[in-house]
FIDRENLO-887449 format. One record per residue: residue number from 1; y, z, x of N, C-alpha, C, O, CB in turn. Coordinates in steps of 0.02 Angstrom, whole numbers, plus 50000, padded with zeros to 5 digits. Glycine has a CB too. Layout:
! FIDRENLO-887449
<pt pos="NUM" n_c2="Y" n_c3="Z" n_c1="X" ca_c2="Y" ca_c3="Z" ca_c1="X" c_c2="Y" c_c3="Z" c_c1="X" o_c2="Y" o_c3="Z" o_c1="X" cb_c2="Y" cb_c3="Z" cb_c1="X"/>
...
This chain:
! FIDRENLO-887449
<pt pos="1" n_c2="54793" n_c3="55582" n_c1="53951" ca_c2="54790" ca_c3="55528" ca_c1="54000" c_c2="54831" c_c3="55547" c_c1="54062" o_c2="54885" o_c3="55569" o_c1="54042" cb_c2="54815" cb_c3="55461" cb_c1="53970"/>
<pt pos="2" n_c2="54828" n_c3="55548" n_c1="54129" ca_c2="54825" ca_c3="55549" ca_c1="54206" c_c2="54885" c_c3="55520" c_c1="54198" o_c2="54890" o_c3="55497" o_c1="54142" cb_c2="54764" cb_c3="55511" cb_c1="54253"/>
<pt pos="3" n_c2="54934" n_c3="55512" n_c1="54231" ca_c2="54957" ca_c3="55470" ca_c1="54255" c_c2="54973" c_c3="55467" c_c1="54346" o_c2="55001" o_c3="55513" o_c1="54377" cb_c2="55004" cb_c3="55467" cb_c1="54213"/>
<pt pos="4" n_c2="54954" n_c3="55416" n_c1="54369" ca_c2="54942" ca_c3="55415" ca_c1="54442" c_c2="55013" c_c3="55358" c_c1="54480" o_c2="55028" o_c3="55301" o_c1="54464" cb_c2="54849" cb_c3="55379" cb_c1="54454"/>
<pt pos="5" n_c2="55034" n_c3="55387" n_c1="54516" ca_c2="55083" ca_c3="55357" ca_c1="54547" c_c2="55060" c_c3="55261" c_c1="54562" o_c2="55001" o_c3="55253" o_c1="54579" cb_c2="55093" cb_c3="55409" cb_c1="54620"/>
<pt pos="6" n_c2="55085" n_c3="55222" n_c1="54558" ca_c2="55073" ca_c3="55166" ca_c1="54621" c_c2="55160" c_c3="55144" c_c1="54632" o_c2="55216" o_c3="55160" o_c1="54612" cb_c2="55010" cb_c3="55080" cb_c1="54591"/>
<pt pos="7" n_c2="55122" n_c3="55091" n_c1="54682" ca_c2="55178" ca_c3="55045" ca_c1="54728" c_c2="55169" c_c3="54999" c_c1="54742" o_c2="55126" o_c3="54995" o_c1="54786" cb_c2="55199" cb_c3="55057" cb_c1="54782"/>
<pt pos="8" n_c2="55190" n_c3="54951" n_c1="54724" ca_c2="55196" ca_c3="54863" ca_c1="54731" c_c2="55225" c_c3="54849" c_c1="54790" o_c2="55284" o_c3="54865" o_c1="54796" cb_c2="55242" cb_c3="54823" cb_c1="54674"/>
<pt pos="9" n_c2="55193" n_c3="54820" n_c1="54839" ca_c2="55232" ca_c3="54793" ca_c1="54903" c_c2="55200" c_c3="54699" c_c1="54893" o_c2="55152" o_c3="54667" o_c1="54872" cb_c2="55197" cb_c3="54847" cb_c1="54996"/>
<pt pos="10" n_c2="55250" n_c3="54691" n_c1="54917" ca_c2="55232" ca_c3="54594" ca_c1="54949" c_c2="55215" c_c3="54573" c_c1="54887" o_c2="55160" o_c3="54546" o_c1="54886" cb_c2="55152" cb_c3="54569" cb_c1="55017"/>
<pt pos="11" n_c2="55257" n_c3="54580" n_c1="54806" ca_c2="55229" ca_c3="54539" ca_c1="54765" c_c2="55254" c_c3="54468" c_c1="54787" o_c2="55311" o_c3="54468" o_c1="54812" cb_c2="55243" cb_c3="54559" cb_c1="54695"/>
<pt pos="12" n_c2="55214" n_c3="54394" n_c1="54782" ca_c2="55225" ca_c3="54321" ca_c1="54801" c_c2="55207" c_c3="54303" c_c1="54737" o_c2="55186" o_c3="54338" o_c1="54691" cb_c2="55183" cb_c3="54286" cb_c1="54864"/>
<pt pos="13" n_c2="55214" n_c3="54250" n_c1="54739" ca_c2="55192" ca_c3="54192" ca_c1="54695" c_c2="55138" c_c3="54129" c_c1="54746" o_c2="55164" o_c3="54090" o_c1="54786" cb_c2="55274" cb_c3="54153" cb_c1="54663"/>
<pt pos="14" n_c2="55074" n_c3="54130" n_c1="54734" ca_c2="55059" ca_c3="54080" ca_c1="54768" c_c2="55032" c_c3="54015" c_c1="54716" o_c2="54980" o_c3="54008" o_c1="54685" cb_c2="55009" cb_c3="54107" cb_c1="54819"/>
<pt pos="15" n_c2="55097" n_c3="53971" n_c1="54720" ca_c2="55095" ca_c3="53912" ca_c1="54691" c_c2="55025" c_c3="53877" c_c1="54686" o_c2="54996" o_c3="53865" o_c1="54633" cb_c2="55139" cb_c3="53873" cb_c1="54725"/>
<pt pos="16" n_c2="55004" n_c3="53862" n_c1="54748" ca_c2="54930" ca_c3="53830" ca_c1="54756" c_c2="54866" c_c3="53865" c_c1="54713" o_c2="54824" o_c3="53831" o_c1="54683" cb_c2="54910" cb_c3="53835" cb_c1="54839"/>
<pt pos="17" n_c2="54866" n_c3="53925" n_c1="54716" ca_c2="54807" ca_c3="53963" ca_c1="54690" c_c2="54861" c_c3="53966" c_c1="54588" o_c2="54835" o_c3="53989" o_c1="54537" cb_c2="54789" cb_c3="54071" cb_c1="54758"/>
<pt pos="18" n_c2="54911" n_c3="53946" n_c1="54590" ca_c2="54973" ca_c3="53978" ca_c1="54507" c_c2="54923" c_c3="54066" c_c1="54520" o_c2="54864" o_c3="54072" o_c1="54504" cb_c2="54945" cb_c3="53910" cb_c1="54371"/>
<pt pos="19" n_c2="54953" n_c3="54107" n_c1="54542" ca_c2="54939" ca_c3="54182" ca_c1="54553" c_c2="55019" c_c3="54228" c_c1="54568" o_c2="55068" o_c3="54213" o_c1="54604" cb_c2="54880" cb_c3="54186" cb_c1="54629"/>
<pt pos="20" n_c2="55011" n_c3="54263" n_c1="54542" ca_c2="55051" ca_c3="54320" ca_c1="54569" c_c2="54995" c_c3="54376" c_c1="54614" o_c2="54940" o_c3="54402" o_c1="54603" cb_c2="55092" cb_c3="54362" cb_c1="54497"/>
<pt pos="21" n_c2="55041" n_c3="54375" n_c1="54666" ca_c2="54992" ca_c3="54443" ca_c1="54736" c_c2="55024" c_c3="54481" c_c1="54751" o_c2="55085" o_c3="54470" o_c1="54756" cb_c2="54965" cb_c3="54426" cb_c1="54815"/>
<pt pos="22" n_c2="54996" n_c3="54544" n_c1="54765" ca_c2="55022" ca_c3="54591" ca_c1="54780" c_c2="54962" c_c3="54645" c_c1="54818" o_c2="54901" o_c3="54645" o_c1="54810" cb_c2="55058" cb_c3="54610" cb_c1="54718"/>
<pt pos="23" n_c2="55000" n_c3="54681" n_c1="54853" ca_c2="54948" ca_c3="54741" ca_c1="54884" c_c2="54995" c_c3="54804" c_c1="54855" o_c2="55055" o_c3="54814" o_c1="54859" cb_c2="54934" cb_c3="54743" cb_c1="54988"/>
<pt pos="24" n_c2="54938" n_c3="54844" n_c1="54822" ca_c2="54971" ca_c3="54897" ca_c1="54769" c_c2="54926" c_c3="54949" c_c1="54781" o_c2="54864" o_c3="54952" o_c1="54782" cb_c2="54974" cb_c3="54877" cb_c1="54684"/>
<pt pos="25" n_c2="54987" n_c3="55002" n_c1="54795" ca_c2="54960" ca_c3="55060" ca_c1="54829" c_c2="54933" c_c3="55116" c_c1="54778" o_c2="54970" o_c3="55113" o_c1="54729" cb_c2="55016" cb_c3="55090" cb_c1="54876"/>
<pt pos="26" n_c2="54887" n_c3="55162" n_c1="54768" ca_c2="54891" ca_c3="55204" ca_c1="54695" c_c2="54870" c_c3="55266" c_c1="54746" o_c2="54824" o_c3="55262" o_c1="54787" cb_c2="54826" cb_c3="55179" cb_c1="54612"/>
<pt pos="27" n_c2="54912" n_c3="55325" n_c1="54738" ca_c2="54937" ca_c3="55376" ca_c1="54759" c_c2="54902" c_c3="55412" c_c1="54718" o_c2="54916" o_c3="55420" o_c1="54658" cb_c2="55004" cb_c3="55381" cb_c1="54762"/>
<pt pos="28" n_c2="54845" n_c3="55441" n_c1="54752" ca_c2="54780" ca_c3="55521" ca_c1="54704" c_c2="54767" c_c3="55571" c_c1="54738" o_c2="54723" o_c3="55587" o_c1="54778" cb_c2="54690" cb_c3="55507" cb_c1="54684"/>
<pt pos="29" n_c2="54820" n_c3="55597" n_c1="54714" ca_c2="54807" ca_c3="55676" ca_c1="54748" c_c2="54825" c_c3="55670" c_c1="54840" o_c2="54881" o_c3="55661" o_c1="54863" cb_c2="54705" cb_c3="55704" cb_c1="54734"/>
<pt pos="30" n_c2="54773" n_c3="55677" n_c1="54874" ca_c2="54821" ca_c3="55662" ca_c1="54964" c_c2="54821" c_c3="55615" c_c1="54984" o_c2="54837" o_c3="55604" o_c1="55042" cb_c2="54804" cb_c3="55691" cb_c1="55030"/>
<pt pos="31" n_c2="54802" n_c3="55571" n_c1="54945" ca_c2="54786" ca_c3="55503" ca_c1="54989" c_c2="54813" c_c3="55473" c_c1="54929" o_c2="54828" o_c3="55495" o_c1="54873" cb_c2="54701" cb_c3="55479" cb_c1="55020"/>
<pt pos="32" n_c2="54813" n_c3="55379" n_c1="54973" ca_c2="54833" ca_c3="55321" ca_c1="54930" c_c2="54790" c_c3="55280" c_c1="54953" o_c2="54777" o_c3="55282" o_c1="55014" cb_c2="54904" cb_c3="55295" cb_c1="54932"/>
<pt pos="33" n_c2="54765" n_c3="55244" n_c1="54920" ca_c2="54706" ca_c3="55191" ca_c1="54927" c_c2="54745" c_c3="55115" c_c1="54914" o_c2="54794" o_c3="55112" o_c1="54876" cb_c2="54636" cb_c3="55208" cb_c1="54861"/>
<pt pos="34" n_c2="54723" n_c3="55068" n_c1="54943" ca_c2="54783" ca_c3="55009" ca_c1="54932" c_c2="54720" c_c3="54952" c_c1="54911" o_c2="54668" o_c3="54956" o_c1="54943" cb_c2="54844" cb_c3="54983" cb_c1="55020"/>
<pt pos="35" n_c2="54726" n_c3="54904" n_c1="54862" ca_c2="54699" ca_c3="54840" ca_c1="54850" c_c2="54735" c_c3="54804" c_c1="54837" o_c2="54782" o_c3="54809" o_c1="54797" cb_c2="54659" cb_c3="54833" cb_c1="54812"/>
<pt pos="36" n_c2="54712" n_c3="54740" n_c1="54884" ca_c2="54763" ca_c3="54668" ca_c1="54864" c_c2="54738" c_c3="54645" c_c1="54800" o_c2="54680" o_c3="54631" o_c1="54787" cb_c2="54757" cb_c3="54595" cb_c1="54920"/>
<pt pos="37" n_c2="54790" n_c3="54644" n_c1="54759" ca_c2="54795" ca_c3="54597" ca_c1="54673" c_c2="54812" c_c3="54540" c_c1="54688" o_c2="54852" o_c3="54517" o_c1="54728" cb_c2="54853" cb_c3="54618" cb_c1="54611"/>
<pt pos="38" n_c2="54750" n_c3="54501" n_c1="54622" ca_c2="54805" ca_c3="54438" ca_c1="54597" c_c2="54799" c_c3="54434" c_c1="54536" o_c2="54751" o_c3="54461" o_c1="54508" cb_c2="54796" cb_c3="54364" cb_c1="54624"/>
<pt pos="39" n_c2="54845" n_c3="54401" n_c1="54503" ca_c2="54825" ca_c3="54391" ca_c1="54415" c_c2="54854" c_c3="54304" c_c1="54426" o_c2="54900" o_c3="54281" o_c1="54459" cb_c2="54889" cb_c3="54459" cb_c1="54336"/>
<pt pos="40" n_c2="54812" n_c3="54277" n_c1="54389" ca_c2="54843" ca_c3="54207" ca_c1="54362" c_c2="54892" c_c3="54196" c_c1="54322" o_c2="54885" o_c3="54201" o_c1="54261" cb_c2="54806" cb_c3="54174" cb_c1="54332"/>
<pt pos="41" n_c2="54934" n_c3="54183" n_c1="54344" ca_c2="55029" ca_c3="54176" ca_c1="54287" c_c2="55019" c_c3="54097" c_c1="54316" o_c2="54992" o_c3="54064" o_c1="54360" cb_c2="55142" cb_c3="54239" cb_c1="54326"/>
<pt pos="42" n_c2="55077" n_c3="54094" n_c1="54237" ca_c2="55128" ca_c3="54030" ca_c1="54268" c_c2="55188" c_c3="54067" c_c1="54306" o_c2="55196" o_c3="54128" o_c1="54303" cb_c2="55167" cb_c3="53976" cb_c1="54199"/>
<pt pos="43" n_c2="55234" n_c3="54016" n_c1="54349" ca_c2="55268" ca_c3="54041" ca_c1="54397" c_c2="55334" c_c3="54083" c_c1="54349" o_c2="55367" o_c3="54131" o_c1="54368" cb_c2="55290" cb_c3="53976" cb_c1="54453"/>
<pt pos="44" n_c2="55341" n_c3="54040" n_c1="54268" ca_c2="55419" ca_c3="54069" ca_c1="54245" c_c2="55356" c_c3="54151" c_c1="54213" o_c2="55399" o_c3="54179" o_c1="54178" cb_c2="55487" cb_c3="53995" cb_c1="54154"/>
<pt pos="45" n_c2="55323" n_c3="54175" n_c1="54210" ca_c2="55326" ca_c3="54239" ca_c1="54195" c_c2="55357" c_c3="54282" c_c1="54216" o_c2="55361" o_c3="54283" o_c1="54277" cb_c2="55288" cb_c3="54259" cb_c1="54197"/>
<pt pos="46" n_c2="55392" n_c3="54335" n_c1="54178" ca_c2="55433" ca_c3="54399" ca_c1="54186" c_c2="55407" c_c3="54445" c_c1="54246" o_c2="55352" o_c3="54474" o_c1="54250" cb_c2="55428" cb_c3="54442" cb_c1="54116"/>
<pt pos="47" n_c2="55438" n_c3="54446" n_c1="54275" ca_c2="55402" ca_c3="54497" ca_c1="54347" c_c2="55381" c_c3="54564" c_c1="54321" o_c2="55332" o_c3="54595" o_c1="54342" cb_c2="55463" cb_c3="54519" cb_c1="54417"/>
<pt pos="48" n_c2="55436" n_c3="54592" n_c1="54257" ca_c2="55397" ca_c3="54637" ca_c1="54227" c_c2="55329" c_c3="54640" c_c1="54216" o_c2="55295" o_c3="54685" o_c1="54239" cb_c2="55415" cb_c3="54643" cb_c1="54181"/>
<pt pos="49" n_c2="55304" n_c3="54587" n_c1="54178" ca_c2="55242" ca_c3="54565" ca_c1="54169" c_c2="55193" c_c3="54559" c_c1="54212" o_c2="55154" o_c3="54606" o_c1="54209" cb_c2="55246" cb_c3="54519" cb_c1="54150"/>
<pt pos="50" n_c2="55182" n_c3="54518" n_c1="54251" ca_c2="55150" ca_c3="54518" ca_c1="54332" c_c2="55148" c_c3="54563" c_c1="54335" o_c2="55097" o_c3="54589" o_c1="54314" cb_c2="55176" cb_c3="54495" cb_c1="54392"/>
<pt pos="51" n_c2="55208" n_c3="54612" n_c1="54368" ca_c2="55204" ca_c3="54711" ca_c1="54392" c_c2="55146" c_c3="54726" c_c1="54359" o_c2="55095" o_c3="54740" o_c1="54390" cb_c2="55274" cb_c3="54776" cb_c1="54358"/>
<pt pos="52" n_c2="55151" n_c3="54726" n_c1="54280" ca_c2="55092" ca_c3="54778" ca_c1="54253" c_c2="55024" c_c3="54749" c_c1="54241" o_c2="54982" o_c3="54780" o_c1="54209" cb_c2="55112" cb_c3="54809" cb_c1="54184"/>
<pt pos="53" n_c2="55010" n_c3="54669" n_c1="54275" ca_c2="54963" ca_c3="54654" ca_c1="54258" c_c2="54929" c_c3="54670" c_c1="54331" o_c2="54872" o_c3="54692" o_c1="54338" cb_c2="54963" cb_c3="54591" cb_c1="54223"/>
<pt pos="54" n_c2="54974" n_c3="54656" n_c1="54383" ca_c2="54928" ca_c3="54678" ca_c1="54450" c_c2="54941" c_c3="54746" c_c1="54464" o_c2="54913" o_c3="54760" o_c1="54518" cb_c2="54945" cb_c3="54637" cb_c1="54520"/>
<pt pos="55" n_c2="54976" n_c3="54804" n_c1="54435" ca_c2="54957" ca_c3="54876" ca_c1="54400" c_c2="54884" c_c3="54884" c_c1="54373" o_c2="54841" o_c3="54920" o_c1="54398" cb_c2="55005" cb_c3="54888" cb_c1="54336"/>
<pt pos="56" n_c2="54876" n_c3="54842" n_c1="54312" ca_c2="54810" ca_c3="54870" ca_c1="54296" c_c2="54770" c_c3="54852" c_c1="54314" o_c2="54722" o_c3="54880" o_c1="54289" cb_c2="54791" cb_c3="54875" cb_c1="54251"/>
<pt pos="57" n_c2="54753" n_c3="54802" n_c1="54362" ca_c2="54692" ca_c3="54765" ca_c1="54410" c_c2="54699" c_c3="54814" c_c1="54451" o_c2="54653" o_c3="54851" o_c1="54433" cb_c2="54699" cb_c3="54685" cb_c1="54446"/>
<pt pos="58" n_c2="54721" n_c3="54835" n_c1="54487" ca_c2="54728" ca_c3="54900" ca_c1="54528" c_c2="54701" c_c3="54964" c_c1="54509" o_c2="54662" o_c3="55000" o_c1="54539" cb_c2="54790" cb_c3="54913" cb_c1="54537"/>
<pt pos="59" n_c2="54732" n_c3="54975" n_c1="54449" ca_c2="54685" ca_c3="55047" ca_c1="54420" c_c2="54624" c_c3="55041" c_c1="54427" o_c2="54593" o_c3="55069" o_c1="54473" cb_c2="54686" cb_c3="55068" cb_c1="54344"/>
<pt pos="60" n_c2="54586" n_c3="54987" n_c1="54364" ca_c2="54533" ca_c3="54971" ca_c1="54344" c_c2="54506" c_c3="54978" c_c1="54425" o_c2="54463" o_c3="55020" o_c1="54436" cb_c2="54532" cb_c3="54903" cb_c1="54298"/>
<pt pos="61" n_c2="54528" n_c3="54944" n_c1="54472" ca_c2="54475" ca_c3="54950" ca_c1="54532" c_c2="54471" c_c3="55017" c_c1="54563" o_c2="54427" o_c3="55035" o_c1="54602" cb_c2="54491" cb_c3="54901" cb_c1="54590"/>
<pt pos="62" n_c2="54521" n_c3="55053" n_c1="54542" ca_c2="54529" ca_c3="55124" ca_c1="54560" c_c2="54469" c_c3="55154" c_c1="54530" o_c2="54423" o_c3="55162" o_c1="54570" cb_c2="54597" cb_c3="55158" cb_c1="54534"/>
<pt pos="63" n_c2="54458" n_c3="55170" n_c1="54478" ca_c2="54418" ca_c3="55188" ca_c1="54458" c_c2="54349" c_c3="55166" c_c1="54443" o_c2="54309" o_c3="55193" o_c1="54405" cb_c2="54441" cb_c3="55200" cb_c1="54430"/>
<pt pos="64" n_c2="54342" n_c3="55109" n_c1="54482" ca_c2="54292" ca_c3="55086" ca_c1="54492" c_c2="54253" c_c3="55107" c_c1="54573" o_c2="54199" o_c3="55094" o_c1="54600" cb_c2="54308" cb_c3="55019" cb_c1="54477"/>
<pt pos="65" n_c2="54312" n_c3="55144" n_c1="54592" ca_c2="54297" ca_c3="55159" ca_c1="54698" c_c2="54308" c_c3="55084" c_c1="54720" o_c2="54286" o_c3="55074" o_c1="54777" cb_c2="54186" cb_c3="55190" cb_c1="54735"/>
<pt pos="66" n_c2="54338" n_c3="55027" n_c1="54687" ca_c2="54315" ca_c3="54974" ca_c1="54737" c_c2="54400" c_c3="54969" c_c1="54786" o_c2="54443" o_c3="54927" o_c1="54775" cb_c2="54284" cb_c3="54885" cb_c1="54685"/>
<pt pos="67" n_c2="54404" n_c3="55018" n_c1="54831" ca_c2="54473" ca_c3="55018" ca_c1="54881" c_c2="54441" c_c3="54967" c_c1="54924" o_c2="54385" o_c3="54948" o_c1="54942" cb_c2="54500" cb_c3="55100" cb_c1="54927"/>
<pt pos="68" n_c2="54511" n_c3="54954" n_c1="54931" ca_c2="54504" ca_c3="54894" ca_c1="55024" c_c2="54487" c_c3="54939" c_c1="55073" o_c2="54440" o_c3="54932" o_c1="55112" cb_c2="54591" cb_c3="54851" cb_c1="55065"/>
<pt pos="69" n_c2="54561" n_c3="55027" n_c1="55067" ca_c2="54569" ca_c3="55072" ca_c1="55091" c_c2="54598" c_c3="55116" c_c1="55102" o_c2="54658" o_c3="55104" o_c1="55106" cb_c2="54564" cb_c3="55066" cb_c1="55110"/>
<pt pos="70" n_c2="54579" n_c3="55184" n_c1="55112" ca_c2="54598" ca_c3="55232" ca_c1="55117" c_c2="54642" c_c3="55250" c_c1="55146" o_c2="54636" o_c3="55237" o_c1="55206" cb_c2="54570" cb_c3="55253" cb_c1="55124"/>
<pt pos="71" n_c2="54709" n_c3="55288" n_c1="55128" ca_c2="54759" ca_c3="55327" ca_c1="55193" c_c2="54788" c_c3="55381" c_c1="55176" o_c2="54822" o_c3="55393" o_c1="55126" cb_c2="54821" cb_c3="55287" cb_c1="55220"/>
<pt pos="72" n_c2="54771" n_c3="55423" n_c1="55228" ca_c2="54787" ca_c3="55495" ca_c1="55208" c_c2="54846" c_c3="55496" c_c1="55216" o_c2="54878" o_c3="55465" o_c1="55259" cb_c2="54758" cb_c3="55551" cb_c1="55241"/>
<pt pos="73" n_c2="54871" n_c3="55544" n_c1="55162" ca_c2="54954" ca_c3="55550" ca_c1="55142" c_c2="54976" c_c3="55578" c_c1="55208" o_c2="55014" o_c3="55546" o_c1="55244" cb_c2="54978" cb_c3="55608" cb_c1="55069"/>
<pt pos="74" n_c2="54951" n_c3="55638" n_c1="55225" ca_c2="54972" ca_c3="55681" ca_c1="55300" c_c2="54995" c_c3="55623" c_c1="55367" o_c2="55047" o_c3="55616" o_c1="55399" cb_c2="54886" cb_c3="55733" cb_c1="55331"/>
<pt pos="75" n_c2="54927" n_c3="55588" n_c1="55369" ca_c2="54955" ca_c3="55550" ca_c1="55429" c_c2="54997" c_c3="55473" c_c1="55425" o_c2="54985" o_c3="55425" o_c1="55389" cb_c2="54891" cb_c3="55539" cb_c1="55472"/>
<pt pos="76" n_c2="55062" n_c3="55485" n_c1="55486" ca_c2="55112" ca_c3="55443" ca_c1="55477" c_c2="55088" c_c3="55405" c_c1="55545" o_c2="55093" o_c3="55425" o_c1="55603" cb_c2="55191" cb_c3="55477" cb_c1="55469"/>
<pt pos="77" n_c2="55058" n_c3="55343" n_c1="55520" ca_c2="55067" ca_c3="55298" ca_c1="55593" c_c2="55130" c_c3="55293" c_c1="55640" o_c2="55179" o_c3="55262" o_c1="55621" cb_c2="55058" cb_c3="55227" cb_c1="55577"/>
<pt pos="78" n_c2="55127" n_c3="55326" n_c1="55702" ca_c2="55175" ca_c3="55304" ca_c1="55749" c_c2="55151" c_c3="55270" c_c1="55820" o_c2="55100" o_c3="55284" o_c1="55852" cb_c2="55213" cb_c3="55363" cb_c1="55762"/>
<pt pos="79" n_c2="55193" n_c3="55232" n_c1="55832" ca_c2="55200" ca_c3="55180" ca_c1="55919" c_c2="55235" c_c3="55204" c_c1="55978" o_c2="55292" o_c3="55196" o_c1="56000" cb_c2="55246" cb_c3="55108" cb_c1="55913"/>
<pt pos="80" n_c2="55185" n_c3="55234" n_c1="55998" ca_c2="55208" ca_c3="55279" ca_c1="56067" c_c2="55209" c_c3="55218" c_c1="56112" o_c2="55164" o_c3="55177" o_c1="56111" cb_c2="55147" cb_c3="55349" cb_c1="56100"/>
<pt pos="81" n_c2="55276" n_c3="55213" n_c1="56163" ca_c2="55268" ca_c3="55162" ca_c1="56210" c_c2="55226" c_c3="55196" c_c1="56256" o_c2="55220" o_c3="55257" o_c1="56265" cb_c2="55331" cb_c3="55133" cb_c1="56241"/>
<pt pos="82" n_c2="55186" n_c3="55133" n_c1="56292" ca_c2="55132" ca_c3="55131" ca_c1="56339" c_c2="55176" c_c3="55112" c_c1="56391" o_c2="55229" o_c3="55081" o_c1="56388" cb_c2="55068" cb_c3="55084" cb_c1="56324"/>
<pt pos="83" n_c2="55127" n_c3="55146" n_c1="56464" ca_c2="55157" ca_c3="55121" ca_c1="56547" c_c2="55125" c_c3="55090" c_c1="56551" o_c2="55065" o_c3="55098" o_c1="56541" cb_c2="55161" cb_c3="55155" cb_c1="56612"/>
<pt pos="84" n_c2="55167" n_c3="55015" n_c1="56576" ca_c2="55119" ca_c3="54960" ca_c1="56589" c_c2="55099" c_c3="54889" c_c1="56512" o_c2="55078" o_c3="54833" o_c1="56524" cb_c2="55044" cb_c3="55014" cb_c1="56611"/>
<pt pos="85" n_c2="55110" n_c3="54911" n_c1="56458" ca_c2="55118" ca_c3="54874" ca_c1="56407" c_c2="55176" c_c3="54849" c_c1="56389" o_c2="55180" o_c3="54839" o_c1="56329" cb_c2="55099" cb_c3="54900" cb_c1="56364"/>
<pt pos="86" n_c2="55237" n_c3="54831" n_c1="56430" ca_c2="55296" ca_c3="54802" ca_c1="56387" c_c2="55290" c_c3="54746" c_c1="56438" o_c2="55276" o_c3="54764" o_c1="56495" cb_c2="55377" cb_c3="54847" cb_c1="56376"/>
<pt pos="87" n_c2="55295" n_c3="54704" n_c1="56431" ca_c2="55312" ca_c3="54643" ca_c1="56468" c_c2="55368" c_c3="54609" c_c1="56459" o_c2="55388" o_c3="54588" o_c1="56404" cb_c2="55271" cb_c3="54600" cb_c1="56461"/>
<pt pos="88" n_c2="55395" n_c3="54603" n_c1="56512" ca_c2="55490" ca_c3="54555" ca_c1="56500" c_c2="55439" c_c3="54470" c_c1="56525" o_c2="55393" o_c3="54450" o_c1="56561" cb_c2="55599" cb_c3="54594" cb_c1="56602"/>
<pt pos="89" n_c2="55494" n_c3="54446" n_c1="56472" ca_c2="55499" ca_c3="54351" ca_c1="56496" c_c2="55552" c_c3="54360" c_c1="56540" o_c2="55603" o_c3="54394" o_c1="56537" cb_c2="55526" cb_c3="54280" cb_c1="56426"/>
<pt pos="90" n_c2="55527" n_c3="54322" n_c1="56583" ca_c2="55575" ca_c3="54349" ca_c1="56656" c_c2="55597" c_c3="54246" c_c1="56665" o_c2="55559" o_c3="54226" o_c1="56710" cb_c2="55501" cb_c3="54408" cb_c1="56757"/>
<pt pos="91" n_c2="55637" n_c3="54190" n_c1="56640" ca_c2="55642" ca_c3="54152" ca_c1="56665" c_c2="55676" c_c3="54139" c_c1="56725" o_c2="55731" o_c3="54166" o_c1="56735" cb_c2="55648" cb_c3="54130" cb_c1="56632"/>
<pt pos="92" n_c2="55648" n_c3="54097" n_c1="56770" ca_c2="55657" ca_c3="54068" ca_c1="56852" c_c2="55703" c_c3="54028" c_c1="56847" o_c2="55710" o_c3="54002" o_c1="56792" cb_c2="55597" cb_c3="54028" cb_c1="56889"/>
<pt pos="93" n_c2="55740" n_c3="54013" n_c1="56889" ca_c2="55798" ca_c3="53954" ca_c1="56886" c_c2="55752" c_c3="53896" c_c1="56937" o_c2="55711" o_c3="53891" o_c1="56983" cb_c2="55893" cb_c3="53985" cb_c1="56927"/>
<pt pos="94" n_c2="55794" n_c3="53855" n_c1="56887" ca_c2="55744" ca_c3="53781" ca_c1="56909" c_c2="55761" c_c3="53768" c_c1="56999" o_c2="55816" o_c3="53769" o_c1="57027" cb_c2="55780" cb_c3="53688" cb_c1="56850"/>
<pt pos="95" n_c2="55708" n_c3="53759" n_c1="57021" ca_c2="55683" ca_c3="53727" ca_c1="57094" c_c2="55734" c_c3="53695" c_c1="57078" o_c2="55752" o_c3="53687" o_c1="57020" cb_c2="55608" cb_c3="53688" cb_c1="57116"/>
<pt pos="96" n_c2="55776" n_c3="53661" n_c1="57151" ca_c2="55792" ca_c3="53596" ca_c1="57172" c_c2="55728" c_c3="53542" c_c1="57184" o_c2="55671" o_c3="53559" o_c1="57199" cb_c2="55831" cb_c3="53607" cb_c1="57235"/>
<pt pos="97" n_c2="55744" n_c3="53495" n_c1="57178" ca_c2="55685" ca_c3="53427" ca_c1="57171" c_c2="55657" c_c3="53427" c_c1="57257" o_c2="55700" o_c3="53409" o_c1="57297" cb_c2="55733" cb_c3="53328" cb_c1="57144"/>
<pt pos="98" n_c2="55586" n_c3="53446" n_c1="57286" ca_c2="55593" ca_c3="53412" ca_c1="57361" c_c2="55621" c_c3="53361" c_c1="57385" o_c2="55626" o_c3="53305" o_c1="57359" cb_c2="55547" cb_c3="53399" cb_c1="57384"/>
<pt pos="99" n_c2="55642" n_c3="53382" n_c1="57444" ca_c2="55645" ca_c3="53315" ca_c1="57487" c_c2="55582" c_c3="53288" c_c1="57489" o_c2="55527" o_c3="53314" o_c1="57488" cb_c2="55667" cb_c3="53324" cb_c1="57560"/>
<pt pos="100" n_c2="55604" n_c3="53221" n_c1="57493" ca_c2="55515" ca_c3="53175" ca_c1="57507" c_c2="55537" c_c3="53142" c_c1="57561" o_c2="55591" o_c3="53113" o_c1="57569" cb_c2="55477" cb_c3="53107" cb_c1="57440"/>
<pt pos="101" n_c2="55483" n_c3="53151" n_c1="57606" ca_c2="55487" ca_c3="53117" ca_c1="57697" c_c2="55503" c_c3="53058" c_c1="57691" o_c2="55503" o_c3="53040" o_c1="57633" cb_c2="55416" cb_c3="53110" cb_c1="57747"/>
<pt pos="102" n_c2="55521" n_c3="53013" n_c1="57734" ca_c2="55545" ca_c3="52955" ca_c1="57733" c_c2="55492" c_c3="52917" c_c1="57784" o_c2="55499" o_c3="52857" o_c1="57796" cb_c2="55621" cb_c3="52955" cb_c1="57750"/>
């Protein structure tokens, strides 16, 4: 049996839906493919628990091809500043009130 890296980011609890969520990354070979999980818990379950239940909803879709999406290990998103894209809040000091004619 394989064993394939993953990574749990943003596990929540969403009360309204009783779910544990998570977007869980599974690391194959150069790339990592990411799908958002949920499993139905009550809220006191062991986070241990949760972990490996939205672990194996993740595999299973792994090996099913069903990714959200793809990201190649090589490329690292970076934010080159742009000329012309930063904008300052520039606040004005308040007018005096007009005179009004008499």
């Amino acid at each position: 049996m394989q064993t394939v890296p993953l990574q749990l980011s943003d596990v929540i609890y969403n009360a309204a839906n009783q779910t544990f969520e998570a977007l869980v990354s599974v690391h194959d070979g150069s790339n990592a493919r990411r799908y958002a999980c949920a499993i139905d818990a009550p809220i006191d379950m062991e986070f241990e628990d949760a972990a490996r239940g939205l672990s194996t909803q993740a595999l299973r879709r792994h090996k099913r091809g069903q990714s959200d999406s793809v990201i190649e290990a090589t490329a690292v998103p970076t934010r080159a500043a742009r000329k012309g894209q930063v904008h300052k809040m520039v606040r004005q000091p308040a007018r005096p009130p007009h005179a009004r004619a008499a």
